[in-house]
Every structure is written in C-alpha cells, then in structure tokens.
N, C-alpha and C positions, 0 to 999 in steps of 0.2 A: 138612620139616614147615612148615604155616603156620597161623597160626591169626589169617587176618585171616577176616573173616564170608564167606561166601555171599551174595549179592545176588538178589532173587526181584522180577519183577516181573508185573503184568499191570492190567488196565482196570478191574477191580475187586475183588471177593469171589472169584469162580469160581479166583482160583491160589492160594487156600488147598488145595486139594488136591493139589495140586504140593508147596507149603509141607509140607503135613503127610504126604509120602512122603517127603522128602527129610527131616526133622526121624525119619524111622521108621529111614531104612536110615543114615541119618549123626547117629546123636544127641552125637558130639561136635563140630559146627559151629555155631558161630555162625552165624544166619542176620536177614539184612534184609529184610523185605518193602515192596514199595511199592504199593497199590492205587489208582489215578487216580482215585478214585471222582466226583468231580467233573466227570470228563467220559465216565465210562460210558455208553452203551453202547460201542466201539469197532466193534463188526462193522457198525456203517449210516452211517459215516462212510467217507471219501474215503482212496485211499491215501496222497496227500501230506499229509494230514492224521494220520495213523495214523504215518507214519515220524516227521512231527515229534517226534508226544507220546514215541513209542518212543526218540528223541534225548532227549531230554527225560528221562524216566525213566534211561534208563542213564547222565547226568550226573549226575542227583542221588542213585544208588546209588553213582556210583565219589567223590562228596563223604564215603561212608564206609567209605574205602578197602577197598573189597570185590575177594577176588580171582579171582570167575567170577562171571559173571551170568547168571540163568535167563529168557530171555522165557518166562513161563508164561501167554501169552494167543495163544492159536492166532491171532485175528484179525493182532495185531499180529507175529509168529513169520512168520506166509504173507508181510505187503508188507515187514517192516524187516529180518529177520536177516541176510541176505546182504550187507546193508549195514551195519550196525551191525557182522560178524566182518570186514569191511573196514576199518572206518575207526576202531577201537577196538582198544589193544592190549591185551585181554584177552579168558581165554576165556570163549566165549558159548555158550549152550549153549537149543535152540528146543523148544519140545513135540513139533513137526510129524516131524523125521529121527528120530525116536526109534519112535514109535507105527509111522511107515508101516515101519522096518526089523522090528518086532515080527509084525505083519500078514501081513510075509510069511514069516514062521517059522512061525507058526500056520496061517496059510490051506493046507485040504486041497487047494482046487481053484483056487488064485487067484483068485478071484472076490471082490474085497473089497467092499465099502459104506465110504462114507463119509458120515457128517451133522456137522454145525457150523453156524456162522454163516450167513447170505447172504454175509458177506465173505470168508472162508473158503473156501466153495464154489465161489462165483463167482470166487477168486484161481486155482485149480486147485492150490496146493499141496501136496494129500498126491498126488494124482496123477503129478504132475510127477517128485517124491521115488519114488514109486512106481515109476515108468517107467524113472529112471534104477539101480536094481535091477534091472530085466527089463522086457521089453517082451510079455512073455505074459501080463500080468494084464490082469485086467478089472475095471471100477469103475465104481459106479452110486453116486450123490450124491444128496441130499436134505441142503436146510438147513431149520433146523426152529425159528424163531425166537420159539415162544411155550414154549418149552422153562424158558430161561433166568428169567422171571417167574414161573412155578409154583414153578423149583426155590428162589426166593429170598422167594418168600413160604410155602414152607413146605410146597405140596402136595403132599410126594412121593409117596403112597399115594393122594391123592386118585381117585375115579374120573375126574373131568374130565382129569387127566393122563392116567391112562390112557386116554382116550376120543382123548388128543391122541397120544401117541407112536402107536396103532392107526391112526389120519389120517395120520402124519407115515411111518410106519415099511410102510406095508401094499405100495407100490411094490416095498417091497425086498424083500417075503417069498416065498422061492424062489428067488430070485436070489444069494444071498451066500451065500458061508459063513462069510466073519468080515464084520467091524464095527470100523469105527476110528468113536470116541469123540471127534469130533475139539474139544470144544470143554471146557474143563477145569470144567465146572458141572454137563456129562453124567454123571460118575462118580455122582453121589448119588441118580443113577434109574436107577442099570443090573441093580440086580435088577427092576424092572419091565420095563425091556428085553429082558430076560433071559424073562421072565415069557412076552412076546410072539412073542418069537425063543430059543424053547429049545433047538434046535441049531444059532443060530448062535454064533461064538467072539466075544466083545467085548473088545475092546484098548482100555485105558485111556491112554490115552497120559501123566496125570502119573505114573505107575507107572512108563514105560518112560524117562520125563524125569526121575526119581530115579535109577535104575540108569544114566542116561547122564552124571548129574552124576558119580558115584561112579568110573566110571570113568575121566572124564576127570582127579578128582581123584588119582587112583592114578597114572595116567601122566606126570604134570605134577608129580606128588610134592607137592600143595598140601595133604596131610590135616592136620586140626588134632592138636595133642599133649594137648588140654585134655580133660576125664574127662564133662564136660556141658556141652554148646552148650546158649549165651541165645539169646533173639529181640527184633526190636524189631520194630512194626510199625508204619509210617506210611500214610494215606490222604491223599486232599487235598480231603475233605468229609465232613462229617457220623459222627465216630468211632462216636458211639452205635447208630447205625444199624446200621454195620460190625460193633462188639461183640456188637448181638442176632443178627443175622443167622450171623456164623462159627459158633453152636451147630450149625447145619446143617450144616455144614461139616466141622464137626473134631469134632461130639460132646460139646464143651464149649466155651462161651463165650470167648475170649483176654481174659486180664486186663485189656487196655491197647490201644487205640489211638490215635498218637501224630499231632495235626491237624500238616500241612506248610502253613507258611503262605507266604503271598505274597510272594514277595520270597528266600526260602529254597527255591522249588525247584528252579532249575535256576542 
C-alpha cells in the first residue's frame, strides 16, 4: 500500500475530466492537480516548447511527492511522454495509449476517427499507437480547434456548436465506426456528438486514462489504505477563472484553487 497522492497534469481546465474519473473509480487517492493555465493553449505551440512545460509540470508534481503521474493533456502526452517515462523514475501514465487500445476493442470494422488539437493531429500519435497494435486499421483525422472555446465558455447545447461539430465532423460521416475523443475537453460534447454520429462508438479517452491509472496502480501495488482521498488543485493563473469554469467540468464548481507562484514552480 501507498498513500502518497496521484499527480494529474494538463495545459489547463480540460484534465479535469481525467481528474474526475480517476477521483470516480479510485475514491481513496489522494490526487494533485496542476493546470498550466498561464500558458494555455498547448496544442498551437511548438514541440520543444510543449516538452519543456511538460518537464516543467512533472517537477513541480514530484515537489509533492506524488507516486504516478497522469499527463492528461493529449497535446502534451503526443510530443513528452516517451520522454518524460525515460528520464523520470516514476510511473507515468498518457491519455493517448489508453483511448487508441480501447478503439480498437470497440471498432467493428477498424475504421477509427480521430479529432483533437492541430497538435495532436498533426503529431500522429493515436495513429502511430494505433498501428503499432495492427497494421489493418484505418484512420481518418480532423482537428477541430474551435471546439475547445465553446466547451469553455459554456455552449455545450448551443446551436452554433452544433452548427460546428456538423463543419468539423461531416468528412468523417460514413467513414468510421468508432471515434477517439482525442482531446480531454471533448467528453462534455459527446452527447452532441453522439447526436450527429448515432452509430458511430465514441472513446473517451479520460475514461480509459482512469482504468489505466488503476491498473497500473494494482500491479505496482501503490493503492492507498486511506477510506477517502483529498484533492488539491494548483493553476499558474487566474484561480477564479478556473473555479467558475470547472462547474462545466465536474458539475459542480471545486472549492479551491490554489495560484502557483513564481519562483515555486519548478
């Protein structure tokens, strides 16, 4: 048993839905979150730029003493992980290996979809992950980068969203039979998705990044003995922001968000 925290990171708001499957299927962890929000967006920035913060972030998670960390920001998961389970001795655990091993349990005909960031897209990561499973699949991409702005000012039902996932989504209609979710702020429009693509499968990928925490913590024997995991959560700008916004998110507002200041994050 251990009962040091969980570590969750991503670029901003969008891995609270990570956060809050892993807080669903592990409710005795303590978990740390850290949301960059300062330097959000990640997906239209640079890779060298992207592995830094992602260095960055998993210093200032392992300052409390966390013992797995979640990349839950698919942008940063596609350019850092392979690097960060290199050169950090702890386990690390990506959005991205998780969703694409899902997709292909559910896909009837292999034919997956993939949409997420421009950085994302453009990195080939689910693909890559994809391919090294089988090399019979087929995948058709679309990044959809006004996605992320509706879901975080709130329009999830609005029609102009739906006016956009119908823009963004219509390439792929006929062509899939599932759908990787590749970007973790998609979960909160996927019954509109749904709506649009009623027989196609949608993989949520923080869904499948909870069930990969869990099991990595079974095998590693790191479960906590404690009866209810706390949370803390840190940003590195503008908490109130962050507090209104996570009702989106989670359904209800998080008590607390704890500013990282200068000098204190890494």
């Amino acid at each position: 048993m251990d009962n040091r925290p969980i570590g969750i990171f991503d670029s901003g708001i969008g891995g609270l839905t990570v956060f809050d499957k892993i807080r669903e299927i592990l409710p005795s962890e303590d978990l740390v979150y850290l949301g960059d929000t300062a330097r959000v967006p990640y997906g239209n920035k640079s890779f060298s730029t992207i592995l830094k913060f992602s260095i960055e972030n998993v210093l200032f998670l392992l300052k409390h003493n966390v013992k797995l960390i979640v990349v839950a920001c698919n942008s940063s998961a596609a350019v850092s992980l392979s690097f960060l389970s290199a050169n950090f001795k702890i386990p690390i655990v990506g959005v991205i290996k998780p969703g694409a091993e899902h997709a292909l349990r559910v896909s009837s005909g292999q034919r997956i979809g993939i949409i997420g960031t421009a950085l994302t897209i453009k990195s080939k990561a689910y693909e890559k992950e994809l391919r090294l499973l089988t090399k019979k699949v087929k995948t058709v991409t679309q990044s959809c980068p006004l996605f992320v702005p509706l879901i975080e000012n709130g329009w999830v039902q609005n029609p102009i969203t739906r006016d956009v996932i119908a823009f963004y989504l219509k390439p792929l209609r006929n062509k899939v039979d599932t759908l990787i979710l590749g970007c973790t702020h998609y979960p909160i429009i996927k019954p509109v998705i749904k709506k649009y693509l009623p027989r196609v499968k949608l993989v949520d990928s923080s869904e499948q990044t909870a069930v990969a925490v869990q099991t990595t913590l079974n095998i590693m024997d790191l479960r906590s003995s404690v009866k209810k995991g706390q949370s803390r959560i840190f940003v590195t700008d503008d908490p109130a922001r962050f507090k209104s916004v996570s009702a989106i998110f989670l359904k209800r507002p998080i008590e607390r968000a704890e500013l990282v200041l200068n000098g204190a994050y890494t």
